[in-house]
Structure formats: structure tokens, C-alpha cells
C-alpha positions in Angstrom: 0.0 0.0 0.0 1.4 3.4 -1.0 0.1 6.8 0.4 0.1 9.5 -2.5 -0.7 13.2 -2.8 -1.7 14.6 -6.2 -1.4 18.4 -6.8 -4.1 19.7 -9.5 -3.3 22.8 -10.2 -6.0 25.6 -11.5 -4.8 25.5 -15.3 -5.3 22.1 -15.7 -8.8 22.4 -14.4 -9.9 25.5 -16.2 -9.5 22.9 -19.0 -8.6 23.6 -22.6 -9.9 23.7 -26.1 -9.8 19.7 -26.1 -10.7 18.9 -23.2 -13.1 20.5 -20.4 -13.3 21.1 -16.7 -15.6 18.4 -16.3 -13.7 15.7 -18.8 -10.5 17.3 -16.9 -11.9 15.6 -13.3 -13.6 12.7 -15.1 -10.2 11.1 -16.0 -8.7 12.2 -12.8 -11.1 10.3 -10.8 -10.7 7.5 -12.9 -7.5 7.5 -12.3 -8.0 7.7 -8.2 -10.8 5.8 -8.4 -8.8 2.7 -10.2 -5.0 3.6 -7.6 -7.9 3.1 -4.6 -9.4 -0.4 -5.9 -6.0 -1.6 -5.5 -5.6 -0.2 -2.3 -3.5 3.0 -2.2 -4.4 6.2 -0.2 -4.7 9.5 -1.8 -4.9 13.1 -0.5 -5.9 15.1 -3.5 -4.9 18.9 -2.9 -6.7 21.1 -5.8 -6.8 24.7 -6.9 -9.4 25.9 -9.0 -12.2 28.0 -7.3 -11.1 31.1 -8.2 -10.8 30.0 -11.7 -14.6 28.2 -11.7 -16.1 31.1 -9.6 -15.0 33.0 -12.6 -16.1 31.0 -14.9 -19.9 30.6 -13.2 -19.9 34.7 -13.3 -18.9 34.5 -16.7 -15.8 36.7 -15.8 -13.3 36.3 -18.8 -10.0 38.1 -16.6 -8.9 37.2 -13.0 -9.6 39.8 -10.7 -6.7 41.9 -9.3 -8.4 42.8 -6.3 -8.2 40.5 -3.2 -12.0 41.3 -2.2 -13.3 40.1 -5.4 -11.0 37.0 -6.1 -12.2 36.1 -1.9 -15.9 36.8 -3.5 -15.2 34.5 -6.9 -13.1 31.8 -4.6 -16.4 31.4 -2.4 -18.4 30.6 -5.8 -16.0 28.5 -7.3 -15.3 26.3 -4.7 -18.9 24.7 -4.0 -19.3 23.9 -7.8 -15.3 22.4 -7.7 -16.9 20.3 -4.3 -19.9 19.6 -6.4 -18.1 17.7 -9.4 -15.8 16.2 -7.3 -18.6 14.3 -5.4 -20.6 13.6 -8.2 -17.8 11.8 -10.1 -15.7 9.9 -7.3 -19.4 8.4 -6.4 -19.9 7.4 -9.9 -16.7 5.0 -9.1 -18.3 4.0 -5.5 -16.4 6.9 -3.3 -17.0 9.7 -1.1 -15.1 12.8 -1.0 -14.8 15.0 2.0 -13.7 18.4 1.9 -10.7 20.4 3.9 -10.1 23.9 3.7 -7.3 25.4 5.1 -4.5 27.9 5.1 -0.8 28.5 6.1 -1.8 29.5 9.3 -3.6 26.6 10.1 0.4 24.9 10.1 1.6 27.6 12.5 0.5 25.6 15.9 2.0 22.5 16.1 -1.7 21.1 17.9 -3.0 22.5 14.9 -0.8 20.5 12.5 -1.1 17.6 14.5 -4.9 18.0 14.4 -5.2 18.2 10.4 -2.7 14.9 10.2 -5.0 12.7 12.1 -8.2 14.2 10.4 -6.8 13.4 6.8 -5.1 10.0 8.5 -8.7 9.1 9.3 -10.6 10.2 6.4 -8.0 7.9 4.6 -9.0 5.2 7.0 -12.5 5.3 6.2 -11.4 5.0 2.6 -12.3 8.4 1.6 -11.1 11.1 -0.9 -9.7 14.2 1.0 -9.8 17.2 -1.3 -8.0 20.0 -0.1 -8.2 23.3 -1.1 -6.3 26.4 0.4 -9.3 28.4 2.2 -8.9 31.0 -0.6 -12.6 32.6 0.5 -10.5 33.7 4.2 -6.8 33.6 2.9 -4.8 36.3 0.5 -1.7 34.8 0.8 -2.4 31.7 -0.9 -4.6 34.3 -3.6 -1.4 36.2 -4.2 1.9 33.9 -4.1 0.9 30.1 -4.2 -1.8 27.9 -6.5 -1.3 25.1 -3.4 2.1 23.8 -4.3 3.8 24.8 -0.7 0.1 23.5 0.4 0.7 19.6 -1.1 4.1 19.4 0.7 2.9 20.4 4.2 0.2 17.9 3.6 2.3 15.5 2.3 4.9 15.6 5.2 1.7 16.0 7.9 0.8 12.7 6.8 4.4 10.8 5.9 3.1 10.3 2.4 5.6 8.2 0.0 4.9 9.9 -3.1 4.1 13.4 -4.4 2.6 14.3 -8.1 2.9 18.1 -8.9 0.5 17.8 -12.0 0.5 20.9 -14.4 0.6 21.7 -17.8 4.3 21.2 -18.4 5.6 17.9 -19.3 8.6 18.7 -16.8 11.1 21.0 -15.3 13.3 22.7 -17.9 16.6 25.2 -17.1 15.0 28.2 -18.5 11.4 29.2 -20.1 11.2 26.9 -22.8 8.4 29.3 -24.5 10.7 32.0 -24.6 14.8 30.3 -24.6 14.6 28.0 -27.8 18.2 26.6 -25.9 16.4 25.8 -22.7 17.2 22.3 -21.8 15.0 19.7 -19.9 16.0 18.1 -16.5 14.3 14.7 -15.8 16.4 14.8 -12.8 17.1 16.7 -9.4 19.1 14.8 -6.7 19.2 17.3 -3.4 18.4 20.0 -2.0 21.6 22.0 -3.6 20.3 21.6 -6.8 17.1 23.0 -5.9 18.4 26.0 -4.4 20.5 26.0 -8.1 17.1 25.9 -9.7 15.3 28.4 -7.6 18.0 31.0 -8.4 17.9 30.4 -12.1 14.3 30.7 -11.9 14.4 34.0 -9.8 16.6 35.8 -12.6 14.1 34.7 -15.6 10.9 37.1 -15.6 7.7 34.9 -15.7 8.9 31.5 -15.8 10.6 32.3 -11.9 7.0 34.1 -10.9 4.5 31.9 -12.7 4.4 29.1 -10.7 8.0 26.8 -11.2 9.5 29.0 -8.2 6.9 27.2 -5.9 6.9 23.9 -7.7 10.3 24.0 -6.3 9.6 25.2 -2.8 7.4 22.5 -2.6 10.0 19.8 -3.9 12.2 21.1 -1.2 10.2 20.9 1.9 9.0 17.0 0.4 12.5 15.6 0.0 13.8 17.0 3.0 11.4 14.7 4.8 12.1 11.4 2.4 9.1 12.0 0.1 9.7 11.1 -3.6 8.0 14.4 -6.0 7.2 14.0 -9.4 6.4 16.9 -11.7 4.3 15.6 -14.5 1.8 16.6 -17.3 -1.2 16.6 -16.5 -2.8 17.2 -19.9 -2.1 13.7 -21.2 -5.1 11.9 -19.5 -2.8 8.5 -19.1 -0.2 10.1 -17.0 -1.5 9.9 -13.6 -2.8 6.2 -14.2 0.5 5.5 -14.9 2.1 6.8 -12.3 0.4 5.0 -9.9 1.5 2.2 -11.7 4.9 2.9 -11.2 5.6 4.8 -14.1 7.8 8.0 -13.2 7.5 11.7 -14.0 8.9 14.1 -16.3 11.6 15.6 -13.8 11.6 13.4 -10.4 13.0 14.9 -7.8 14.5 12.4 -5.2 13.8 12.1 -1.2 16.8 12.7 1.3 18.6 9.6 2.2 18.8 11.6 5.4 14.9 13.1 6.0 14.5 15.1 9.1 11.5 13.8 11.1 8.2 15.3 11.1 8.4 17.8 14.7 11.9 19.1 12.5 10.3 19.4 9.0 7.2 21.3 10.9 9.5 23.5 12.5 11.6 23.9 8.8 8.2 24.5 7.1 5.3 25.5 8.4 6.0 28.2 11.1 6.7 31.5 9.8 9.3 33.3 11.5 8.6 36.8 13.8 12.2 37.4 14.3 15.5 37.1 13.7 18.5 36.2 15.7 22.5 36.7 14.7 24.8 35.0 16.0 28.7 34.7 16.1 30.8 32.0 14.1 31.2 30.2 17.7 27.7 29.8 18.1 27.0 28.8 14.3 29.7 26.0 14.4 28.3 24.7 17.6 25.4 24.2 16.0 26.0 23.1 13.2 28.8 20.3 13.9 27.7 19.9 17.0 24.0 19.9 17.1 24.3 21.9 20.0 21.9 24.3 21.4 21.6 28.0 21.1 23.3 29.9 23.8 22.7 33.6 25.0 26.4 34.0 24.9 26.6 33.3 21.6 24.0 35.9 20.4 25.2 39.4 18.6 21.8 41.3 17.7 18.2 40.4 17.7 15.4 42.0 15.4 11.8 42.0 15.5 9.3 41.8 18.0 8.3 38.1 19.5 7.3 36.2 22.2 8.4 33.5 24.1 8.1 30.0 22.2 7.4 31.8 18.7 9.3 31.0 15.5 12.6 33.1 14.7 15.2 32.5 12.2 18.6 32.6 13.0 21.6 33.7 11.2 25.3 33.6 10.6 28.4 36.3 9.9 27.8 34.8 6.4 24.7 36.6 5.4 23.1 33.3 5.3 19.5 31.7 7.3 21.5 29.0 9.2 18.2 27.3 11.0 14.6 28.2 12.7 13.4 27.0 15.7 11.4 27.7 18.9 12.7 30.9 20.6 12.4 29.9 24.7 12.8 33.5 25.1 11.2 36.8 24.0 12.8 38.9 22.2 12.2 41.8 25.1 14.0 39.2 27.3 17.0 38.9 25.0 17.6 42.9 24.7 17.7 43.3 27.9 20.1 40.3 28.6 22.2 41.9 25.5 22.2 45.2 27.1 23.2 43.7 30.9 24.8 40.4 30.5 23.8 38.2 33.6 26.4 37.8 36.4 25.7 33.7 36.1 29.0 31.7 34.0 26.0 29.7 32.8 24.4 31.1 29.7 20.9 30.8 29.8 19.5 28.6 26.5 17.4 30.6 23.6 17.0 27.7 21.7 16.8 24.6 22.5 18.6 21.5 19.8 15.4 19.9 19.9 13.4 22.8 18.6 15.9 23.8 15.7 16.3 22.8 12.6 18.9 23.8 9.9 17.5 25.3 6.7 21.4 27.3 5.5 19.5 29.8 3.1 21.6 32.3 1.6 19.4 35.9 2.4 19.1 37.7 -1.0 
């Protein structure tokens, strides 16, 4: 038994000239439908209300405005619900419907609490569609289409497998519409040749801000916790059947042999730092050889405004994000301590190893 996540992204569902919205979910159902008779689980995490909610409205541009593309979202997504049900039931399935956003990830009860919900749904050997709550959310409206939403998922439930379906047939080194030389990679090994990637695809106008930017944000939080990602086209009808079958995408990009565990990949993830803390080389080598804790002592500046036991990131001399974690003290705390050192040879922790994780991001 394998435990999947498939990524439908609003393009593919809009449909095309060939094919419509409602032939579009017909074969992907099929496709679920058939991976579940053999006994697979699958989390399917789909865009597509704005684009529907426009489409009921008869509204032939996306709205700019966040009001309105909240209003359309709101449409759209009862009608997505709506053929969702009526197809997987065709095939002797019931769907259920989750709706959430980034925020949702930023308590770790919360996290823990959509796991077990989608755990169980899967259980009861039923279709969780997941949607970013686009009627509450702007973020998600503005920078995502669900990618970064499919690999939280995906490592909240340990899934094997993630398929990024779109309406590429796979990653390429530049825009293929617009660099004739661009040439295709069916391949990405670790995370250093994502972090390649995403600053190739920062530099190239629309293909870095249309969408491969977070295809590859996504990839990177997946792998890092020993999940297998797949980008794949998800025109061709026959491509999701066969990858259930074994069949592989048309760039794969392959799991850590080292995944950090779930509490670690939350903490990478899903928490969104309110600070930042510098620290000396001291400090940064401790941690990083060592797996040691953060020490007060080792702390140069703080910035921002945060409480006790809220995210912060924490960086080097280098310029660079060396980890996040849980701070154990507020940042008011740590001035003050900065200002008047305590008389105590034993430096008080601010972040304990077991609530940090590395994540060595260069800042731009």
C-alpha cells in the first residue's frame, strides 16, 4: 500500500480547447478511483475555485483585487466540491472536503490535528480534497496555486509519493516558450540543486514568478522529509494512471537519504518566523557540527518583536539563514540580557537543539 498526494493545479482544471473542466476531473477520478481499488491512499490537494467562480460569473480576466478573487473563490469552490462528489461516487467513493490555510500549520496542535483528520478520512477509505481556504486567505490568492500546500500535507501525513501535475511535461533550465536553448532536467538529486534551480528561476521574468519557483519550494520541503516528487503533465489523461503504476514523472525529484523527522520538518516549514537572531561563528559551528543548542552568549543582535516559544530565524556572519526553531525566550527578554549580560557563568539557553532545525539559506 502506498500513500500518495496529487497536486491539480488551476490551469489544468480550467481545462482547454480539447478537453473541459468536467472531462479534466472525469479522468482524474478515474485515475483515483482505479489507484484506490488496489488499495493505495490518496490526498488530492486542488486549486481551482477562483478560476470556476469565474467561470460561473462569466468573468473572462482574474480579478486583481483580493476582495473580489475572496468573493469569486467562495463561488467557485462549491461547484469544484460539487463535481468532485458527483464523479468519485460514480466510481463507489465519497469525497470530504478540507479547507485550510498557512496559518492553520503555525500551531504545532493545529498541525497535529489536520494529520490525524486526513489520516482518518483515509482510513475510512475516503477522498480528501484539499483546497487552500482562498474565501479567508490572501496569501495563498497572491503567491501560491497550493504547491507549498501539497508538501505540508504530504509531510503531515508521511506520504511516499508526491505528483505536482501541471501543464508542463517537466522542469526545464530556462522558459522553454521564450529560450529555444532551454534544456529539460528529468532529474534533481538534493536540495543544492534546488536552491541552483530556484536562483535560475528567480533571474528569468515569468517563468521564476509563474508558478516553477513554488513547484520547487514545494519539492524542497518534500525531499527533505524522504518524500519522492514527481512533476508531471497533467494534460495527457494517461499520466496519472500510470504513475500509480509505477511509471515516473517528467523531472523526479528524489527524497533525502537523510529526511529530518516530522516535529523538525514542521519546524523547517510551516512556522513562519517573527524574528530574527545573529549569532557569532562560535555559536553557528556549535550548531552546526555539533547539534548543539543556542546559547545567549553566543547571540550578537536580535530583530523584531516576539514572544516566548514563537518562530525566529537565525543567522550567521555569512549573510546566510542558518536554522529556525522555537525561541524559549522573547525577544524583550533577550535585549535586555544583551544590554546587561547576567552575572551567572552559565548562559541561559534561547533555543533549545530539539526545537531547531537547519535550513542554510543564503538571504538575498
Amino acid at each position: 500500500m502506498s500513500l500518495w498526494v496529487v497536486k491539480v493545479g488551476t490551469s489544468l482544471l480550467r481545462g482547454d480547447k480539447e478537453t473541459s473542466t468536467s472531462e479534466f476531473i472525469e479522468n482524474l477520478c478515474f485515475s483515483i478511483a482505479t489507484c484506490k481499488k488496489k488499495g493505495d491512499k490518496i490526498v488530492l490537494v486542488s486549486s481551482g475555485a477562483v478560476g470556476l467562480g469565474c467561470h460561473q460569473l462569466a468573468i473572462k480576466n482574474r480579478p486583481e483585487d483580493i476582495i473580489c478573487l475572496q468573493a469569486v473563490a467562495a463561488i467557485g469552490q462549491g461547484h469544484l466540491m460539487t463535481l468532485y462528489q458527483k464523479t468519485m461516487a460514480k466510481h463507489g467513493y465519497k469525497v470530504a472536503q478540507i479547507l485550510l490555510t498557512r496559518a492553520d500549520f503555525h500551531s504545532r496542535a493545529n498541525y497535529k490535528s489536520a494529520s490525524m483528520t486526513l489520516l482518518k478520512l483515509l482510513e475510512w477509505d475516503i477522498l480528501p480534497v484539499v483546497n487552500e481556504n482562498d474565501t479567508l486567505s490572501s496569501e495563498e490568492l497572491q503567491y501560491g496555486d497550493n504547491d507549498t500546500l501539497s508538501a505540508l500535507v504530504a509531510t503531515a501525513i508521511k506520504a511516499d509519493q508526491l505528483i505536482l501535475l501541471t501543464d508542463i511535461d517537466r522542469l526545464y533550465s530556462s522558459d522553454p516558450r521564450k529560450d529555444s536553448a532551454a534544456q529539460p532536467i528529468t532529474d534533481v538529486h538534493n536540495s543544492n540543486e534546488i536552491m541552483e534551480l530556484e536562483k535560475n528561476s528567480s533571474t528569468s521574468g515569468d517563468w521564476g514568478t509563474g508558478g516553477i519557483t513554488t513547484k520547487l519550494s514545494a519539492a524542497e520541503i518534500a525531499t527533505s522529509s524522504g518524500i519522492t516528487v514527481h512533476l508531471a503533465n497533467g494534460r495527457n489523461p494517461s499520466t496519472l494512471g500510470k504513475l500509480f503504476k509505477g511509471s515516473r514523472g517528467g523531472t523526479v525529484f528524489h527524497p533525502s537519504p537523510h529526511p529530518i523527522k516530522n516535529r523538525k520538518s514542521w519546524l523547517a516549514h510551516a512556522l513562519k518566523p517573527l524574528g530574527k537572531i545573529f549569532i557569532d561563528n562560535g555559536a553557528s559551528d556549535a550548531i552546526k557540527k555539533r547539534g548543539a543548542s543556542l546559547l545567549l552568549v553566543g547571540v550578537k543582535g536580535i530583530e523584531g518583536s516576539f514572544l516566548s516559544n514563537q518562530a525566529v530565524s537565525v543567522y550567521n556572519d555569512n549573510g546566510e539563514e542558518l536554522a529556525r526553531g522555537l525561541c524559549s525566550l522573547g525577544s524583550r527578554d533577550i535585549k535586555l540580557s544583551l544590554e546587561s549580560p547576567p552575572l551567572s557563568d552559565k548562559s541561559p539557553v534561547v533555543i533549545h537543539r530539539d526545537f531547531l532545525v537547519l535550513t542554510n539559506k543564503t538571504i538575498n
